[in-house]
C-alpha positions as CSV (number, residue, x, y, z in Angstrom):
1,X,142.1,134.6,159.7
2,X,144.9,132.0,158.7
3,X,144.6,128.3,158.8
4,X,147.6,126.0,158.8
5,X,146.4,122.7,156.9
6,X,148.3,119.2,157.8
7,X,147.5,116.4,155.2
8,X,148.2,113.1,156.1
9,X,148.2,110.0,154.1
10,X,148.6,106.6,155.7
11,X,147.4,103.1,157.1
12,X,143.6,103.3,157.2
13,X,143.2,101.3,159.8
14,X,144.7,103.4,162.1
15,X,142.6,106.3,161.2
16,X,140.3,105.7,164.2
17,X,142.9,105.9,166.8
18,X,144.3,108.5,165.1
19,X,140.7,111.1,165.6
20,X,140.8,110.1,169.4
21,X,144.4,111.1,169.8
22,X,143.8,114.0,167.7
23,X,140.5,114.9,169.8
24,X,141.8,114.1,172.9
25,X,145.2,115.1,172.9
26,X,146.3,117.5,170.3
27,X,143.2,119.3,170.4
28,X,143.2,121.1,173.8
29,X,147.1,121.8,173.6
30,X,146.7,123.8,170.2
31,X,143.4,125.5,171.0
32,X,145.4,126.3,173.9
33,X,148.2,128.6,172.1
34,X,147.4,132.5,171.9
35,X,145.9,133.4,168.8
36,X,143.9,129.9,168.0
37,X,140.3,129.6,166.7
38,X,139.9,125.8,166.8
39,X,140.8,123.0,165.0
40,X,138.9,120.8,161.9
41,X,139.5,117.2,161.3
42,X,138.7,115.8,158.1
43,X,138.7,112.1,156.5
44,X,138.9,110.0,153.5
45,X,138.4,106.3,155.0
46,X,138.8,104.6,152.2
47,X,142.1,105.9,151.2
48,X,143.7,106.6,154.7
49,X,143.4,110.6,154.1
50,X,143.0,112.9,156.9
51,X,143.3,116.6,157.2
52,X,143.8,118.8,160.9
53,X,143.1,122.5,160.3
54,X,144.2,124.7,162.5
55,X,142.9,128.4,162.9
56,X,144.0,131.3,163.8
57,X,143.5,135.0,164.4
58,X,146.6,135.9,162.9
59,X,150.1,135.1,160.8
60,X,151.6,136.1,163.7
61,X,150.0,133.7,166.2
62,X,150.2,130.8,163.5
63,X,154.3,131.5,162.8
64,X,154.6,131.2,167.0
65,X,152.6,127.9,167.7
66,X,154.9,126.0,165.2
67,X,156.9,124.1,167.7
68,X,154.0,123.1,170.0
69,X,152.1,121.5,166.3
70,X,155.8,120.4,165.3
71,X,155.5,118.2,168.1
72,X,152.0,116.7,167.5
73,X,152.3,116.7,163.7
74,X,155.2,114.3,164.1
75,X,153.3,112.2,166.8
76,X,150.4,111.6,164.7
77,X,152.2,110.7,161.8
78,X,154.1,108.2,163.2
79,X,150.6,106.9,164.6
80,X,149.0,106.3,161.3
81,X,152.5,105.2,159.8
82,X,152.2,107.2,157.0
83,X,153.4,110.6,155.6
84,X,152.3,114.3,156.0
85,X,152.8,117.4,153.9
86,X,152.0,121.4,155.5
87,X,150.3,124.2,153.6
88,X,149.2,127.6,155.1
89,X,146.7,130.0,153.4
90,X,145.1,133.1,154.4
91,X,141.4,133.2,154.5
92,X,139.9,136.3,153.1
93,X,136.2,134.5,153.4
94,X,134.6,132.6,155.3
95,X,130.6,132.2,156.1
96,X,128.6,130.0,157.8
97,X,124.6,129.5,157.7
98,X,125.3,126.7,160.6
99,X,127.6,124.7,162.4
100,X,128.7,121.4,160.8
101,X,128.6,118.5,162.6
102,X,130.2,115.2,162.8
103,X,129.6,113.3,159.3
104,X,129.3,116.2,157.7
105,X,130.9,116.0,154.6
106,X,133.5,118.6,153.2
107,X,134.3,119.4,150.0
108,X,137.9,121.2,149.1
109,X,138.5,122.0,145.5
110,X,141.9,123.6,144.4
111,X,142.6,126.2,142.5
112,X,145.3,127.9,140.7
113,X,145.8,131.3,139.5
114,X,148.6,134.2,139.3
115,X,149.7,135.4,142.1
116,X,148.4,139.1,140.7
117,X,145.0,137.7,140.1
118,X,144.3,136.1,144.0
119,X,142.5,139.4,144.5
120,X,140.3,139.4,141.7
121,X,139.6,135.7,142.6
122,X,139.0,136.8,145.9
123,X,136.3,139.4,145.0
124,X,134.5,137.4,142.3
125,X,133.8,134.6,145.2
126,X,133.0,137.0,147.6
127,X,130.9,138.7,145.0
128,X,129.4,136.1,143.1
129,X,130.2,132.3,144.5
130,X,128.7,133.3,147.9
131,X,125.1,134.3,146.9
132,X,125.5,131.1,144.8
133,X,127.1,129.1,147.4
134,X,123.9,130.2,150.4
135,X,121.0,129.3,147.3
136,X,122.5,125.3,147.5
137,X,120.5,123.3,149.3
138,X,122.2,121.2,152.3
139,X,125.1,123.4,152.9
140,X,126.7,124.5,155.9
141,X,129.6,126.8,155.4
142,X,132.1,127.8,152.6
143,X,135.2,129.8,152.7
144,X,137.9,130.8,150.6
145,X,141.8,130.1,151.5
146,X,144.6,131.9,149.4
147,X,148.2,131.8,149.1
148,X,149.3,135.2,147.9
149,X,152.8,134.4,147.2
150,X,152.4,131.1,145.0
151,X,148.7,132.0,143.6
152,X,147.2,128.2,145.3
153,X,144.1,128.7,146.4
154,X,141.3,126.6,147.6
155,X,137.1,126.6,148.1
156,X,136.3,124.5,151.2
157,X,132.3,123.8,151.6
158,X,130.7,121.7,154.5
159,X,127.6,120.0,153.8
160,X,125.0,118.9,156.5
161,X,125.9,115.2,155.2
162,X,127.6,112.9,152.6
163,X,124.2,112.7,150.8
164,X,124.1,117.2,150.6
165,X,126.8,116.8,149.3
166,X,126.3,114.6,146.5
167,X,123.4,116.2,145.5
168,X,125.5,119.5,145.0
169,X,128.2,117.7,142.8
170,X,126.5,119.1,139.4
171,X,125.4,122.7,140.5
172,X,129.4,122.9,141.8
173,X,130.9,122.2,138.9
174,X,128.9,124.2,137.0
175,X,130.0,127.4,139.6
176,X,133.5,126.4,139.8
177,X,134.1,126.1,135.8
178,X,132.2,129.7,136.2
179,X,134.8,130.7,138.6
180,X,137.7,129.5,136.7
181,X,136.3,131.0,133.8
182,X,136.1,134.6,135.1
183,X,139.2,135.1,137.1
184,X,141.2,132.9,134.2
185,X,142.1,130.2,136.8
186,X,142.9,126.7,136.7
187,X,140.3,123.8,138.7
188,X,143.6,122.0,140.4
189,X,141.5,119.1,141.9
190,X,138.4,118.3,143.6
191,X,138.2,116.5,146.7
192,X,135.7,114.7,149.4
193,X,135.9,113.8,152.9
194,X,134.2,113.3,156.3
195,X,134.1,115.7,158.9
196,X,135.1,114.2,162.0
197,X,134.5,117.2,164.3
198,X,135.2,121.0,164.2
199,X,135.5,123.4,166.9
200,X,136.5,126.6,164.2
201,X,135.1,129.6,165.4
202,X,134.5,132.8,163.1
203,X,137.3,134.7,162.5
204,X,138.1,138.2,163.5
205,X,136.9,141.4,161.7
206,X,139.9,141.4,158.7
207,X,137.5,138.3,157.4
208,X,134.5,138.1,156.1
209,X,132.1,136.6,158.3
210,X,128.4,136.4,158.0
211,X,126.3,134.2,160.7
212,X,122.7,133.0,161.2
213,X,122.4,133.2,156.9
């Protein structure tokens, strides 16, 4: 599974017209393309931060829905009046105990390591961080994006709410300077938002997948 991650920064107050376009709009012409396994939308209210994640089955089906997302990327930017930069990542794990819902809040922490060393990361988090990850208290999903070529990574966690989520802060950074320790990589940045809605469904069989934890 592959996920193409637009992050947007811009006028706040525009963030609420901004979900229903996304929802309404850009939603059901993405999940639309061949290939697609739903779409995330994430906020930071305070600072005028969103994130739209889209899915998909392969790098294949993510390279060939670039022009209908070209298109919507653009339109939403100009909507918030703000600025938006593209990453895309592999994702080697992914597992869910349940489904987040709206307000559930999202954690993404970034990572850094050699481009040699993304698959030892990826087994020590498979390994190690997601028994730890499913003994937490509050939490919905986790998964793992990678970027082979550059060696940027990130851990992605959904909590059922903002209050899960703040009661995990400690025991996370605790795991992720275990992680860091382990596969000698570098804790880039660690960030909170919203989720707004999500309609990501598991990926095929080259990821990881584990339902009903």
């Amino acid at each position: 599974m592959y996920v193409r991650m637009n992050m947007l920064a811009g006028d706040p107050a525009r963030l609420d017209e901004a979900a229903r376009y996304l929802e309404g709009t850009v939603r059901p012409q993405v999940e639309a393309q061949p290939g697609n396994r739903g779409l995330a939308f994430l906020t930071n209210a305070g600072l005028g931060l969103c994130i739209v994640a889209s899915y998909w089955d392969s790098i294949d089906a993510m390279t060939g829905s670039e022009q209908v997302v070209q298109v919507a990327r653009k339109e939403t930017t100009e909507l918030m009046k703000g600025t938006v930069t593209v990453e895309q990542y592999e994702v080697p794990v992914f597992v869910r105990r349940s489904r987040p819902s709206a307000g559930a809040g999202v954690r993404m922490v970034r990572i850094e390591c050699s481009p040699p060393g993304v698959d030892a990361l990826i087994d020590e988090f498979r390994n190690t961080g997601v028994p730890g990850l499913m003994e937490m208290q509050g939490l919905c999903s986790g998964q793992l994006m990678v970027d082979r070529t550059t060696g940027r990574c990130m851990v992605v966690t959904a909590w059922e709410d903002a209050d899960a989520m703040a009661a995990s802060r400690a025991e996370g950074a605790r795991r992720r300077a275990n992680l860091a320790d382990v596969t000698h990589s570098q804790i880039r940045s660690v960030e909170e938002y919203r989720l707004e809605f999500s309609s990501v469904r598991e990926g095929d069989t080259r990821s990881l997948i584990e339902r009903n934890i």
